[in-house]
PDBQT receptor file of N, H, CA, C and O in Angstrom, charges set to zero:
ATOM      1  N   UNK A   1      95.414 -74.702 161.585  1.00  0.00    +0.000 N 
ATOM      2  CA  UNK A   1      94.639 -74.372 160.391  1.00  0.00    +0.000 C 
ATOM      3  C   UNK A   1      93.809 -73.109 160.646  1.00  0.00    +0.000 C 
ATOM      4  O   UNK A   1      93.040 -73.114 161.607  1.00  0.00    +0.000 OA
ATOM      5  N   UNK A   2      93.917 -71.871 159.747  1.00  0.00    +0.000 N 
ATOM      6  H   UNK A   2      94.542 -71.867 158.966  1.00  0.00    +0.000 HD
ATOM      7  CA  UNK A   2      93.138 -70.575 159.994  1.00  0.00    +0.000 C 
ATOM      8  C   UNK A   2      91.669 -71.279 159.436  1.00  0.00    +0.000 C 
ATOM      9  O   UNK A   2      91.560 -72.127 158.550  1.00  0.00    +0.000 OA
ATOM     10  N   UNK A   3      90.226 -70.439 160.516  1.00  0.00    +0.000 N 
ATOM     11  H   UNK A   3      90.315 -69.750 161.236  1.00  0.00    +0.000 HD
ATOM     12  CA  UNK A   3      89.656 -70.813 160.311  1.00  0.00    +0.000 C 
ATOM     13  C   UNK A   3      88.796 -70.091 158.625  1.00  0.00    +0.000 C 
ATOM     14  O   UNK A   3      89.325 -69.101 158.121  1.00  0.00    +0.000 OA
ATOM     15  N   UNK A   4      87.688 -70.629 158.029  1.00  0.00    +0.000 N 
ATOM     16  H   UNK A   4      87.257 -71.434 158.438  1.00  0.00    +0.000 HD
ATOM     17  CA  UNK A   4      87.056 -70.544 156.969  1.00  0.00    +0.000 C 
ATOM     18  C   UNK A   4      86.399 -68.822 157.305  1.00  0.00    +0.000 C 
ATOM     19  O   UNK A   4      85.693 -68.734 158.310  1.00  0.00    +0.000 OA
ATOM     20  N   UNK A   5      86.617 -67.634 156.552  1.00  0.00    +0.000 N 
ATOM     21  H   UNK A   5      87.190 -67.705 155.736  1.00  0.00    +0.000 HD
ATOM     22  CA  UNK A   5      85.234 -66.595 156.859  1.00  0.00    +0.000 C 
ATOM     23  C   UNK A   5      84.018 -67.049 156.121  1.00  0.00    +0.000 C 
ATOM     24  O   UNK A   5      83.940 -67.661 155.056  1.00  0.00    +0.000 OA
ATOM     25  N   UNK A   6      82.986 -66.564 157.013  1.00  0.00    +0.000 N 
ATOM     26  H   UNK A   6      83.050 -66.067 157.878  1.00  0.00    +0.000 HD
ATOM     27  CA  UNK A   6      81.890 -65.729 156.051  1.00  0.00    +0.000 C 
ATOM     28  C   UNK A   6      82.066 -65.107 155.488  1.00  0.00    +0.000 C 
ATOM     29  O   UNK A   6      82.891 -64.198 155.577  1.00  0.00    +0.000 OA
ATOM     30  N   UNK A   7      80.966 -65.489 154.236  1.00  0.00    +0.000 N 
ATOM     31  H   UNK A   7      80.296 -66.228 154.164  1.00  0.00    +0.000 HD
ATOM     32  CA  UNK A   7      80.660 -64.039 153.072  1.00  0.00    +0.000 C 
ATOM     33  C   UNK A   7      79.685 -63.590 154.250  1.00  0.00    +0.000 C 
ATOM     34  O   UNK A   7      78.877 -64.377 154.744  1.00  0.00    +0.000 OA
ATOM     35  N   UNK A   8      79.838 -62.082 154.723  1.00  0.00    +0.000 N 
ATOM     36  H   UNK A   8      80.494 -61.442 154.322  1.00  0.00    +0.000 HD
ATOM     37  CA  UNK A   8      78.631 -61.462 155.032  1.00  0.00    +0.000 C 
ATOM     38  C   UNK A   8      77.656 -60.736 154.071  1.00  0.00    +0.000 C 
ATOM     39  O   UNK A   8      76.599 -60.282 154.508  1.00  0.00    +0.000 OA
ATOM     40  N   UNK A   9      77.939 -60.642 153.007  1.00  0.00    +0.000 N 
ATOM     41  H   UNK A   9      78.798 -61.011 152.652  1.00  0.00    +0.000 HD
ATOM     42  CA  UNK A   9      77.142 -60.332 151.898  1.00  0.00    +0.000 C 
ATOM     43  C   UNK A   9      76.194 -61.154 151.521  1.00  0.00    +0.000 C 
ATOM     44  O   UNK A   9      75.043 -60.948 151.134  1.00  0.00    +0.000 OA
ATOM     45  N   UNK A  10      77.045 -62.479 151.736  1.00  0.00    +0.000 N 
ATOM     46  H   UNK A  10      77.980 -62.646 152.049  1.00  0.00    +0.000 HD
ATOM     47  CA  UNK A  10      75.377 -63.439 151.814  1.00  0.00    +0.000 C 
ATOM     48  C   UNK A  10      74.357 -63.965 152.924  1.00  0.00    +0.000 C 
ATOM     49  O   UNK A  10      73.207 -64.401 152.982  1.00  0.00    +0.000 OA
ATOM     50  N   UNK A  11      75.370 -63.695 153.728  1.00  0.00    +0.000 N 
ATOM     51  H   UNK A  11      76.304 -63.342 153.682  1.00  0.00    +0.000 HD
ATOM     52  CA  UNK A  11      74.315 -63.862 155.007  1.00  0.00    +0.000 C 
ATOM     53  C   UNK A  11      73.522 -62.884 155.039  1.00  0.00    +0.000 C 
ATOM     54  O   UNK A  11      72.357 -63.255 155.178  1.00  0.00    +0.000 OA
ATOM     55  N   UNK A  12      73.715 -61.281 154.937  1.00  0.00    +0.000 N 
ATOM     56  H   UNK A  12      74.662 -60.980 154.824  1.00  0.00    +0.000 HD
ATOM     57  CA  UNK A  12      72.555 -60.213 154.541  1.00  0.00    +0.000 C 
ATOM     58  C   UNK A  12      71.237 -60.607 153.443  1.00  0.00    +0.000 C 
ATOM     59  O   UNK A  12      70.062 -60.251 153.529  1.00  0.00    +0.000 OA
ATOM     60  N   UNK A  13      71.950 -61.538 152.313  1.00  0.00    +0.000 N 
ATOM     61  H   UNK A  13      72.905 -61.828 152.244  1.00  0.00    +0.000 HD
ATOM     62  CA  UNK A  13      70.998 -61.457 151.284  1.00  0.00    +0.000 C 
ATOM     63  C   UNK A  13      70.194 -62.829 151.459  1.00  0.00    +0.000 C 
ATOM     64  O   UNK A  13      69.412 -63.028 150.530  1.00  0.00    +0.000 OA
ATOM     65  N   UNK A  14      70.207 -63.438 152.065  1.00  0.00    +0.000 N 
ATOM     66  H   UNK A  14      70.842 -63.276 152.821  1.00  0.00    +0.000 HD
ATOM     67  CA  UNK A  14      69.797 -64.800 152.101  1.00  0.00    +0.000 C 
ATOM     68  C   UNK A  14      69.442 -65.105 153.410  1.00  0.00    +0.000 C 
ATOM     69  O   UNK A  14      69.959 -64.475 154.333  1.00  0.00    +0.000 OA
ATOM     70  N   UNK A  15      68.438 -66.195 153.662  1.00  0.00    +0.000 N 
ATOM     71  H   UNK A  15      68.019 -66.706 152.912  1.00  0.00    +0.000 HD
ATOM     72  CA  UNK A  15      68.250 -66.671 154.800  1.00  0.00    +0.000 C 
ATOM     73  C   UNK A  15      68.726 -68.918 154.275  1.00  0.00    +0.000 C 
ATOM     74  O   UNK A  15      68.796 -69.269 153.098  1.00  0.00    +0.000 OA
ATOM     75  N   UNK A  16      68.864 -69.555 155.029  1.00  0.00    +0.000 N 
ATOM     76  H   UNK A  16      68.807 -69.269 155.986  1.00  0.00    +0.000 HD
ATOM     77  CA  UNK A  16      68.498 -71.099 155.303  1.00  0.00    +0.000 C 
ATOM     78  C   UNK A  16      67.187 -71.575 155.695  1.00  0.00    +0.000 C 
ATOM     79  O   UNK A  16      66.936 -71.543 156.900  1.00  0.00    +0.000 OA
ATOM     80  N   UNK A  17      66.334 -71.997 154.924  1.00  0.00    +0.000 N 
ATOM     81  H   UNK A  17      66.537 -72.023 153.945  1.00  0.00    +0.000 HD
ATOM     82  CA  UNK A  17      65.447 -72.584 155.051  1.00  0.00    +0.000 C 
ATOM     83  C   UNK A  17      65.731 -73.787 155.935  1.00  0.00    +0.000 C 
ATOM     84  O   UNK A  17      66.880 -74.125 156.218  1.00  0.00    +0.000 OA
ATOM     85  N   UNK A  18      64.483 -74.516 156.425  1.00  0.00    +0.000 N 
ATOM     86  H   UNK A  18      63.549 -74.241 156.195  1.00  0.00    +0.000 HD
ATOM     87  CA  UNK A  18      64.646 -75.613 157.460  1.00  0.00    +0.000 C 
ATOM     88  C   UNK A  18      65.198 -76.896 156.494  1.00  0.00    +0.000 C 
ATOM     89  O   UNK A  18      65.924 -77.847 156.783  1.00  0.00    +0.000 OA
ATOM     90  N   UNK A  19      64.623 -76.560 155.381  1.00  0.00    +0.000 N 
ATOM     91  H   UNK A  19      64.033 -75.787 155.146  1.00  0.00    +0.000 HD
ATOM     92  CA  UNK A  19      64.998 -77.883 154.312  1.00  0.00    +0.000 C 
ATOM     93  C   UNK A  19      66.321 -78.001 153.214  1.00  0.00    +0.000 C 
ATOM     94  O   UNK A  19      66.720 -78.745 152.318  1.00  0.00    +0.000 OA
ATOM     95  N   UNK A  20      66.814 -76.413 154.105  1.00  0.00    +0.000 N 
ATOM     96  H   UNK A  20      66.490 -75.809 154.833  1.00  0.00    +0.000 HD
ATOM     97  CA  UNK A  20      68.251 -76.527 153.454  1.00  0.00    +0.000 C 
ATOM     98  C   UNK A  20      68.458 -75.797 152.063  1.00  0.00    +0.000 C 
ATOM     99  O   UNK A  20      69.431 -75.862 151.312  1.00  0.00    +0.000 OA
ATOM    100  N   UNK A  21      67.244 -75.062 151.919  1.00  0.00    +0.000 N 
ATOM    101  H   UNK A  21      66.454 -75.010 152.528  1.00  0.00    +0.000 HD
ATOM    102  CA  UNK A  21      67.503 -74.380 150.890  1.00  0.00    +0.000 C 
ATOM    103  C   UNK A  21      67.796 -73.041 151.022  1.00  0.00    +0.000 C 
ATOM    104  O   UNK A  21      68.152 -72.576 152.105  1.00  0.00    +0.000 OA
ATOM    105  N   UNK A  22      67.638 -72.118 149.638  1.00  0.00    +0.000 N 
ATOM    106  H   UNK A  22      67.349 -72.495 148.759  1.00  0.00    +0.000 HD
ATOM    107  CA  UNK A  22      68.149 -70.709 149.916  1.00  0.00    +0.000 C 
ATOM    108  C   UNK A  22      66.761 -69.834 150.257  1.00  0.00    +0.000 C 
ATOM    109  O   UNK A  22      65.732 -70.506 150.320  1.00  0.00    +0.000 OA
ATOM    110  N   UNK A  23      66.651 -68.459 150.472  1.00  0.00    +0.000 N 
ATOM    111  H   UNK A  23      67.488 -67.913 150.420  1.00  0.00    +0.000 HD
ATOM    112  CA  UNK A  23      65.466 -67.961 150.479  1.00  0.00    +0.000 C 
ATOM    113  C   UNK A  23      66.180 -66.613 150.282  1.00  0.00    +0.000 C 
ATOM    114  O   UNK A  23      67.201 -66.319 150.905  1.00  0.00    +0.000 OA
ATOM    115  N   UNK A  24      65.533 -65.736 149.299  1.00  0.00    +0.000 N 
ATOM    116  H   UNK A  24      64.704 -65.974 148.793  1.00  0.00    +0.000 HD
ATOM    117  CA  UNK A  24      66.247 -64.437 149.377  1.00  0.00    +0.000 C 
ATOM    118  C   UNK A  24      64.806 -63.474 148.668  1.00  0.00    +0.000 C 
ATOM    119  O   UNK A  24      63.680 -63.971 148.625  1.00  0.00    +0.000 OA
ATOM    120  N   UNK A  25      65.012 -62.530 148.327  1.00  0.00    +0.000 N 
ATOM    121  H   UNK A  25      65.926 -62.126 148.362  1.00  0.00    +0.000 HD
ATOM    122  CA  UNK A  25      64.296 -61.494 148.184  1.00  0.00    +0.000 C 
ATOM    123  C   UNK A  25      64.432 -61.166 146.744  1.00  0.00    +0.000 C 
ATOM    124  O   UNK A  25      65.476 -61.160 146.092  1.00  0.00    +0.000 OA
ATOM    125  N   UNK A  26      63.007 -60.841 146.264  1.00  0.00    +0.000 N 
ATOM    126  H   UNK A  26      62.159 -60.845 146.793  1.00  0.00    +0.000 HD
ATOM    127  CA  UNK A  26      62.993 -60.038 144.720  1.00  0.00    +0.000 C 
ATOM    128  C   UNK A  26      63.478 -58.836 144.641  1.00  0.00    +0.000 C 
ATOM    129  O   UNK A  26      63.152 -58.016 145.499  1.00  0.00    +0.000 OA
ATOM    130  N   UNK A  27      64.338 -58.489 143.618  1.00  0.00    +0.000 N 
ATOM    131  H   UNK A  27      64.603 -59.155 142.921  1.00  0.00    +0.000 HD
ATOM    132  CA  UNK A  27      65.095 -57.378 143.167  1.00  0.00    +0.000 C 
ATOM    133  C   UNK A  27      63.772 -56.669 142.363  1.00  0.00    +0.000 C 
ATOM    134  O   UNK A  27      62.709 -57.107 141.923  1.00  0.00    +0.000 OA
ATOM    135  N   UNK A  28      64.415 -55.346 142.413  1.00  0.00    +0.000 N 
ATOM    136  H   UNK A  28      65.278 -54.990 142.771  1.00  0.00    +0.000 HD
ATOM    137  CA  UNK A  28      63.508 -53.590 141.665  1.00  0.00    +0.000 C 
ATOM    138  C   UNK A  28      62.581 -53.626 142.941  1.00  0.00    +0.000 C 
ATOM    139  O   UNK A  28      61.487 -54.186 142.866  1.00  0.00    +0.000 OA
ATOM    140  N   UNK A  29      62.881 -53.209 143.767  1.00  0.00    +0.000 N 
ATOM    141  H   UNK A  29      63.769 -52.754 143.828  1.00  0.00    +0.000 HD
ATOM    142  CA  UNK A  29      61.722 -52.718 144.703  1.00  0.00    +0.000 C 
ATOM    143  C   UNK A  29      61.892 -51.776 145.620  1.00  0.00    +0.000 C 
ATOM    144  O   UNK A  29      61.158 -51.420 146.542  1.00  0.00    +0.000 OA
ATOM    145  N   UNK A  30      63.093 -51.353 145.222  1.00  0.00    +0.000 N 
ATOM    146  H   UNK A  30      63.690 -51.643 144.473  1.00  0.00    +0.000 HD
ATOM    147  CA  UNK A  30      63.668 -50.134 145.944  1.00  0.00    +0.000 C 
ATOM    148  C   UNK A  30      63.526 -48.436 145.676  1.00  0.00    +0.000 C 
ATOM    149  O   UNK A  30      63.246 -47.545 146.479  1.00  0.00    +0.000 OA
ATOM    150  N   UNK A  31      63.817 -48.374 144.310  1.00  0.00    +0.000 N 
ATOM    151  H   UNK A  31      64.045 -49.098 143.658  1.00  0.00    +0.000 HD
ATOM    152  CA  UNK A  31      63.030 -46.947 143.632  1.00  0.00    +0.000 C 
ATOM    153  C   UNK A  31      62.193 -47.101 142.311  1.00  0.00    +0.000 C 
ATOM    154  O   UNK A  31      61.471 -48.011 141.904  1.00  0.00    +0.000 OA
ATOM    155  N   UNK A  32      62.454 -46.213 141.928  1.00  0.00    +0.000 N 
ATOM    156  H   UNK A  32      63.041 -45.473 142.258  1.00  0.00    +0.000 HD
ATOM    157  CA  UNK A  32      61.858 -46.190 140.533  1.00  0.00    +0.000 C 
ATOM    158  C   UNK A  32      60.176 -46.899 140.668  1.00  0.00    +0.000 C 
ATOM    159  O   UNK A  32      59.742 -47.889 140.078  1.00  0.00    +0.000 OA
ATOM    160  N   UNK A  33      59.737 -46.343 141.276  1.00  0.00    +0.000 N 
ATOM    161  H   UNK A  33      60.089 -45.538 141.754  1.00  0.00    +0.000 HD
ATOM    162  CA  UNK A  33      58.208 -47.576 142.124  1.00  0.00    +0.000 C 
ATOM    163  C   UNK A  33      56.960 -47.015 140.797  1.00  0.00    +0.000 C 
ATOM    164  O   UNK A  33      56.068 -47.722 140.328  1.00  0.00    +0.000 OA
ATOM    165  N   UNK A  34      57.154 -46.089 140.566  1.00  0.00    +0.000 N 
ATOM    166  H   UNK A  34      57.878 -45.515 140.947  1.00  0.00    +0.000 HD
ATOM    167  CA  UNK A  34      56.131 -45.050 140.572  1.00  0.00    +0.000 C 
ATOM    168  C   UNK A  34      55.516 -45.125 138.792  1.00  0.00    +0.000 C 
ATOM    169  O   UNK A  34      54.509 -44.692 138.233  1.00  0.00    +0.000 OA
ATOM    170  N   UNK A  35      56.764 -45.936 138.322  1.00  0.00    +0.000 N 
ATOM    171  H   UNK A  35      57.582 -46.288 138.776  1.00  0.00    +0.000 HD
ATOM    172  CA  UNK A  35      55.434 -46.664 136.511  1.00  0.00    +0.000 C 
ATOM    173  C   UNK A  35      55.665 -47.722 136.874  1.00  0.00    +0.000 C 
ATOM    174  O   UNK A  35      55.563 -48.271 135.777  1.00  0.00    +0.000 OA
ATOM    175  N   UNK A  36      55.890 -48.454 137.494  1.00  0.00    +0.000 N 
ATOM    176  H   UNK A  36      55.973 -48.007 138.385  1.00  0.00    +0.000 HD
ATOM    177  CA  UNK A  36      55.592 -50.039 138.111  1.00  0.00    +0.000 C 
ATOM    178  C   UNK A  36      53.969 -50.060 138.167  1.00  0.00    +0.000 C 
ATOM    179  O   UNK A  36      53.184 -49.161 138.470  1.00  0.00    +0.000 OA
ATOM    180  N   UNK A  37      53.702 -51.648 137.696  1.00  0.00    +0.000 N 
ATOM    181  H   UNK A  37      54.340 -52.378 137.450  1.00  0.00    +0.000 HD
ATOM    182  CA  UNK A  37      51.993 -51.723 138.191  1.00  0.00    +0.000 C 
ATOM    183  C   UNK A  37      51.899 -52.292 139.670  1.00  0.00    +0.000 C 
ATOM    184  O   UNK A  37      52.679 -52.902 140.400  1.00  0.00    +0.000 OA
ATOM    185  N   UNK A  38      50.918 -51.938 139.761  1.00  0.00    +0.000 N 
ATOM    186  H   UNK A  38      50.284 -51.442 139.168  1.00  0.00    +0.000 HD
ATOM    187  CA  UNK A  38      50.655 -53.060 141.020  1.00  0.00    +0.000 C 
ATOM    188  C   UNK A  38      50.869 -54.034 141.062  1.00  0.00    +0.000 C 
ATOM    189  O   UNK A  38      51.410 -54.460 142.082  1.00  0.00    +0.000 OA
ATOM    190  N   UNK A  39      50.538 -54.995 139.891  1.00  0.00    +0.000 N 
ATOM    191  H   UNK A  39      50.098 -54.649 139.062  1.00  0.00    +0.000 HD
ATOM    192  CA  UNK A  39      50.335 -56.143 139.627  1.00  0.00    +0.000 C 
ATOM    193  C   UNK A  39      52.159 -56.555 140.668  1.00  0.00    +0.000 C 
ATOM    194  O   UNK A  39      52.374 -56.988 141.800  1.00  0.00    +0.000 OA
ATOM    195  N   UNK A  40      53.338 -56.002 139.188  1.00  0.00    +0.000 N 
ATOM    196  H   UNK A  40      53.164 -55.651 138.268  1.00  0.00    +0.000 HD
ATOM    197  CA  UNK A  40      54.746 -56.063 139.384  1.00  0.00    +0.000 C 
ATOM    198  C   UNK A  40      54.722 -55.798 141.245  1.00  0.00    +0.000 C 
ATOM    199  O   UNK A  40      54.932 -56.667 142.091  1.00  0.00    +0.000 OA
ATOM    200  N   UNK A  41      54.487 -54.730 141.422  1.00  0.00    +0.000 N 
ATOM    201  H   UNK A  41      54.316 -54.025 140.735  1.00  0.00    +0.000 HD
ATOM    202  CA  UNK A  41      54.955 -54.720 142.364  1.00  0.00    +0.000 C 
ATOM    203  C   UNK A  41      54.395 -55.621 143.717  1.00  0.00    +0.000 C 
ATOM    204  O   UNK A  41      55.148 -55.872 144.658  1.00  0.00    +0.000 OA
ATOM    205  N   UNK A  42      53.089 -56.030 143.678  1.00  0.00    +0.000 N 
ATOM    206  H   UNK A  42      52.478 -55.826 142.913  1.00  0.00    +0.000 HD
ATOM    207  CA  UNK A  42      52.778 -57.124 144.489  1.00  0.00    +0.000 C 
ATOM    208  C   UNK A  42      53.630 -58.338 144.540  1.00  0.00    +0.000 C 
ATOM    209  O   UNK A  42      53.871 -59.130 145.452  1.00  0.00    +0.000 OA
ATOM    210  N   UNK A  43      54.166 -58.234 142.829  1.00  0.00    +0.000 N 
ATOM    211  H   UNK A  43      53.970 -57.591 142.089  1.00  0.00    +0.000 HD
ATOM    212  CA  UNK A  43      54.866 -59.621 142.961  1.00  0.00    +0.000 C 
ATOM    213  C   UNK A  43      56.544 -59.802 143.447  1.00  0.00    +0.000 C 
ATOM    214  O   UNK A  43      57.258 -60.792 143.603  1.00  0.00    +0.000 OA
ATOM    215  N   UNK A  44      56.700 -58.774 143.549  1.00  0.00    +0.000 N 
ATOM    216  H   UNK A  44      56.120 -57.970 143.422  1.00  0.00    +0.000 HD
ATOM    217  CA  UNK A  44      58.028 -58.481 143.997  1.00  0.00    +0.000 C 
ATOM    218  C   UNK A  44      58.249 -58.815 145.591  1.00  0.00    +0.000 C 
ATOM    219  O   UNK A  44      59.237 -59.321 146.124  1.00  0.00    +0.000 OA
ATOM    220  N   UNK A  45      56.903 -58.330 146.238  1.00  0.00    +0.000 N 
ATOM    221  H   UNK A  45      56.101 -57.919 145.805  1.00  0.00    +0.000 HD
ATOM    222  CA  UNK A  45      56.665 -58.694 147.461  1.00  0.00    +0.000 C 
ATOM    223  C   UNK A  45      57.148 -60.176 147.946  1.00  0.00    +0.000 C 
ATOM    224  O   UNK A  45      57.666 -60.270 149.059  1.00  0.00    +0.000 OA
ATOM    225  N   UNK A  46      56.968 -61.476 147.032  1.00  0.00    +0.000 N 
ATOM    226  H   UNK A  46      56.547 -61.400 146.128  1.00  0.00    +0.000 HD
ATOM    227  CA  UNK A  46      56.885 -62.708 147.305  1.00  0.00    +0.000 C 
ATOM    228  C   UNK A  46      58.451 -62.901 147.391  1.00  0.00    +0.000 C 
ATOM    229  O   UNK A  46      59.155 -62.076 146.808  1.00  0.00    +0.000 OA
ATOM    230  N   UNK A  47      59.088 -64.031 148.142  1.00  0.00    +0.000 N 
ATOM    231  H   UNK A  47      58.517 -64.701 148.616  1.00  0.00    +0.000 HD
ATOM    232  CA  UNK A  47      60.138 -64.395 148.535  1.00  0.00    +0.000 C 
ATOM    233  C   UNK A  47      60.463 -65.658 147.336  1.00  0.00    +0.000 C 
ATOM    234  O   UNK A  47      59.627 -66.465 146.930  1.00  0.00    +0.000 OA
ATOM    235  N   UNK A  48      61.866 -65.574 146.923  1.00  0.00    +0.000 N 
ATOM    236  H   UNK A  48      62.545 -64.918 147.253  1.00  0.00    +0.000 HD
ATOM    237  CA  UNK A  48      62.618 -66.928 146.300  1.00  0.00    +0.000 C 
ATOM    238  C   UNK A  48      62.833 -68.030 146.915  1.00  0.00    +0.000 C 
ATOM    239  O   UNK A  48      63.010 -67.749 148.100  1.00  0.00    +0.000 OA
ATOM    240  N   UNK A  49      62.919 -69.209 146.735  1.00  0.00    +0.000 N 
ATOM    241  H   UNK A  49      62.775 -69.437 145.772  1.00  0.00    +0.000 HD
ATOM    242  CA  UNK A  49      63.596 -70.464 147.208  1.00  0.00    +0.000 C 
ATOM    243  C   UNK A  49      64.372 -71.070 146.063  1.00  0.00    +0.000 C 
ATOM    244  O   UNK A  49      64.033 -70.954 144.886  1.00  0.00    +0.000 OA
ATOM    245  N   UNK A  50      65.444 -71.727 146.492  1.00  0.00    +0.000 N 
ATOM    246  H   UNK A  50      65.719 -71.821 147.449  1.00  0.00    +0.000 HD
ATOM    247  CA  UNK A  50      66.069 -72.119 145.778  1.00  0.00    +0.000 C 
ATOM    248  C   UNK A  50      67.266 -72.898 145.876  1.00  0.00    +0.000 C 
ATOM    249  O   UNK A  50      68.252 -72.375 146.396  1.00  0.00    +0.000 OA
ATOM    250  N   UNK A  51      67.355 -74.764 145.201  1.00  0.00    +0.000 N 
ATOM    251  H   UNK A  51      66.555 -75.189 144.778  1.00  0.00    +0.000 HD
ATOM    252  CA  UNK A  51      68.439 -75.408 145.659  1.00  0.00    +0.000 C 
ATOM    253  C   UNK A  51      68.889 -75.482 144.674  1.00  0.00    +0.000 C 
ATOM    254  O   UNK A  51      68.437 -74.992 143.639  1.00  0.00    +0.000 OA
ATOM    255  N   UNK A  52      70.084 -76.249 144.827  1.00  0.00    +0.000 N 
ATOM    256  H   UNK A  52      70.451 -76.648 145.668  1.00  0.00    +0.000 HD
ATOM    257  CA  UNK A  52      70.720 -77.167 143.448  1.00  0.00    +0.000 C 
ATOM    258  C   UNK A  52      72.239 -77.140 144.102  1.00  0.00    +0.000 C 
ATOM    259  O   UNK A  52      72.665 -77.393 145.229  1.00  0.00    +0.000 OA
ATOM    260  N   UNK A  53      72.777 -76.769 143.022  1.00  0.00    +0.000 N 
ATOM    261  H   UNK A  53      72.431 -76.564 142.107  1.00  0.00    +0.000 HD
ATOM    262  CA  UNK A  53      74.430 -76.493 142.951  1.00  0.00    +0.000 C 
ATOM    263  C   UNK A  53      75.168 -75.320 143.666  1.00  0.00    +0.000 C 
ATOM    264  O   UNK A  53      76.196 -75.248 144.340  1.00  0.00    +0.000 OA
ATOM    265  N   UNK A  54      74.274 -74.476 143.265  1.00  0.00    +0.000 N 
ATOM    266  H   UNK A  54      73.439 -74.534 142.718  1.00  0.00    +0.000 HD
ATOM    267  CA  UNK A  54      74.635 -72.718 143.105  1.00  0.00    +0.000 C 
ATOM    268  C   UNK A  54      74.454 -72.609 144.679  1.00  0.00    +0.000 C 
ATOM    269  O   UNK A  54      75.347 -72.039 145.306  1.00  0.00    +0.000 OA
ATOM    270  N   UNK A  55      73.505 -73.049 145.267  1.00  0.00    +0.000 N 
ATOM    271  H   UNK A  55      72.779 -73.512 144.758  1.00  0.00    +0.000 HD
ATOM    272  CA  UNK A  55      72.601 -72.767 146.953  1.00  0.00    +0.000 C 
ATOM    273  C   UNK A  55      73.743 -74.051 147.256  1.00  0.00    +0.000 C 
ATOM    274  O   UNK A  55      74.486 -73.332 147.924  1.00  0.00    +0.000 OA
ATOM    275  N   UNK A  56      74.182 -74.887 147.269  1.00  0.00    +0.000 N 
ATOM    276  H   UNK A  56      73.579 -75.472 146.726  1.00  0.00    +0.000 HD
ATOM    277  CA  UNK A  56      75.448 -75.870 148.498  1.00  0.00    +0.000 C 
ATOM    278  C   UNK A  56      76.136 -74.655 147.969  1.00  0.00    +0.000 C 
ATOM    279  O   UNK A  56      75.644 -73.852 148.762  1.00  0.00    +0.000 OA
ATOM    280  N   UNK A  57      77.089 -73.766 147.039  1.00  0.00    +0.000 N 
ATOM    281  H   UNK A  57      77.488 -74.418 146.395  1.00  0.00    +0.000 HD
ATOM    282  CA  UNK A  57      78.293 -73.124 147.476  1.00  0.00    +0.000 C 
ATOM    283  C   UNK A  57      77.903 -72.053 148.077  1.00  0.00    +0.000 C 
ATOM    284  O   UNK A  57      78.623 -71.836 149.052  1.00  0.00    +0.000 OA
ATOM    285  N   UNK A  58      76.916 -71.120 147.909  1.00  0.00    +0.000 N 
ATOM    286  H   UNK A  58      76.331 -71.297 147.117  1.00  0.00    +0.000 HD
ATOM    287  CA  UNK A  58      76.129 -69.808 148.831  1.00  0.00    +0.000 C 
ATOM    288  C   UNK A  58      76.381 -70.341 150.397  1.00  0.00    +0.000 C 
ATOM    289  O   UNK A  58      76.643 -69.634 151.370  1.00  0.00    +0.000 OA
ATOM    290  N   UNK A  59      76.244 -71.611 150.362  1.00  0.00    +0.000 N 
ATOM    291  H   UNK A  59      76.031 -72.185 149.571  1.00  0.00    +0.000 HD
ATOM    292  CA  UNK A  59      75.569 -72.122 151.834  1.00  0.00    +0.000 C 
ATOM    293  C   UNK A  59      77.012 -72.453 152.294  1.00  0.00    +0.000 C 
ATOM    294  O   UNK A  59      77.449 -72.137 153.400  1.00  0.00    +0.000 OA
ATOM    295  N   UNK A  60      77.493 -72.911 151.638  1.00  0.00    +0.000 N 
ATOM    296  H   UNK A  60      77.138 -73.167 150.739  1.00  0.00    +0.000 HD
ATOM    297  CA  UNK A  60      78.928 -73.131 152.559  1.00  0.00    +0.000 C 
ATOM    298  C   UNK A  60      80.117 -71.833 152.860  1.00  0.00    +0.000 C 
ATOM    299  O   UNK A  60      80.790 -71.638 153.872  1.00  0.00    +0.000 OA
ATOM    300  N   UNK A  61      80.069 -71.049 151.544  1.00  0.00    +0.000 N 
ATOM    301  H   UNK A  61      79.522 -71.207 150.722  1.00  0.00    +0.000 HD
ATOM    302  CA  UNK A  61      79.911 -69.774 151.742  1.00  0.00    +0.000 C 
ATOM    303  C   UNK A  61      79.788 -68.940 153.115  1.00  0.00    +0.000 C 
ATOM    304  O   UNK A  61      80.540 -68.075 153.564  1.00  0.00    +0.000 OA
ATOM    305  N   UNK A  62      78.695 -69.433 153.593  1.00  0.00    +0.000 N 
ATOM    306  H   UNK A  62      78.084 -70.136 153.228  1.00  0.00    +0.000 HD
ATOM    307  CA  UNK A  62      77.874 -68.645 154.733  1.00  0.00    +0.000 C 
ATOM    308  C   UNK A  62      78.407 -69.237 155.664  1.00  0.00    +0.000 C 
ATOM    309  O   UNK A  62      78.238 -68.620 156.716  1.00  0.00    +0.000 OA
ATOM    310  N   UNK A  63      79.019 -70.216 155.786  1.00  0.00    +0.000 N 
ATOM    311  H   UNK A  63      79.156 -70.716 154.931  1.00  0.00    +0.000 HD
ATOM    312  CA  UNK A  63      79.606 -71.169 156.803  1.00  0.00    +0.000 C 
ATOM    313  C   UNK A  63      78.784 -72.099 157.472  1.00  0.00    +0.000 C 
ATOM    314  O   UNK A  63      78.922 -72.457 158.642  1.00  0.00    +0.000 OA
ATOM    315  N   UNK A  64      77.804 -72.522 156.564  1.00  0.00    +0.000 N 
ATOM    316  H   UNK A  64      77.692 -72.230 155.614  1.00  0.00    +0.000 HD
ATOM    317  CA  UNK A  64      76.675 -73.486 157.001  1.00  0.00    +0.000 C 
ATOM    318  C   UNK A  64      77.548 -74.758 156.456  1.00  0.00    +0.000 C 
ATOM    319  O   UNK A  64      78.460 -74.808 155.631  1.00  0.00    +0.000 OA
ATOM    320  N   UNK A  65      76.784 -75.956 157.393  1.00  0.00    +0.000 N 
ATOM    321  H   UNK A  65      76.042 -75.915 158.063  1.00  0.00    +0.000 HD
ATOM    322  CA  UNK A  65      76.947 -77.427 157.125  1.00  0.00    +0.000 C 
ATOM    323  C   UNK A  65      76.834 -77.749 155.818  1.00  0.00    +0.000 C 
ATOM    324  O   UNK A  65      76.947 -78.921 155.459  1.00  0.00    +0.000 OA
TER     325      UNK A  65
């Protein structure tokens, strides 16, 4: 049996939390900075979590358990 790949696209964009969930990063924070408020852009700073359906196929995906 050939074995399963990784997406490495999601292993870049995502980490595994200890509790098995997803963790990834807020999008627009790369250019365009400069009519952004602070406010936006502080909040962009903060990290996602996220389970359900969508995070088991990401995760198996990744070649996690």
């Amino acid at each position: 049996m050939p074995k399963q790949k990784t997406n490495k696209s999601l292993t870049k964009r995502f980490r595994i939390t200890g509790s098995g969930k997803l963790k990834r990063r807020k999008c627009g924070k790369r250019h365009l900075l400069g009519h952004k408020s602070g406010d936006t852009k502080r909040q962009m700073r903060q990290t996602v979590t996220f389970g359900g359906k969508l995070a088991n196929k990401y995760i198996q995906a990744m070649g996690g358990a």
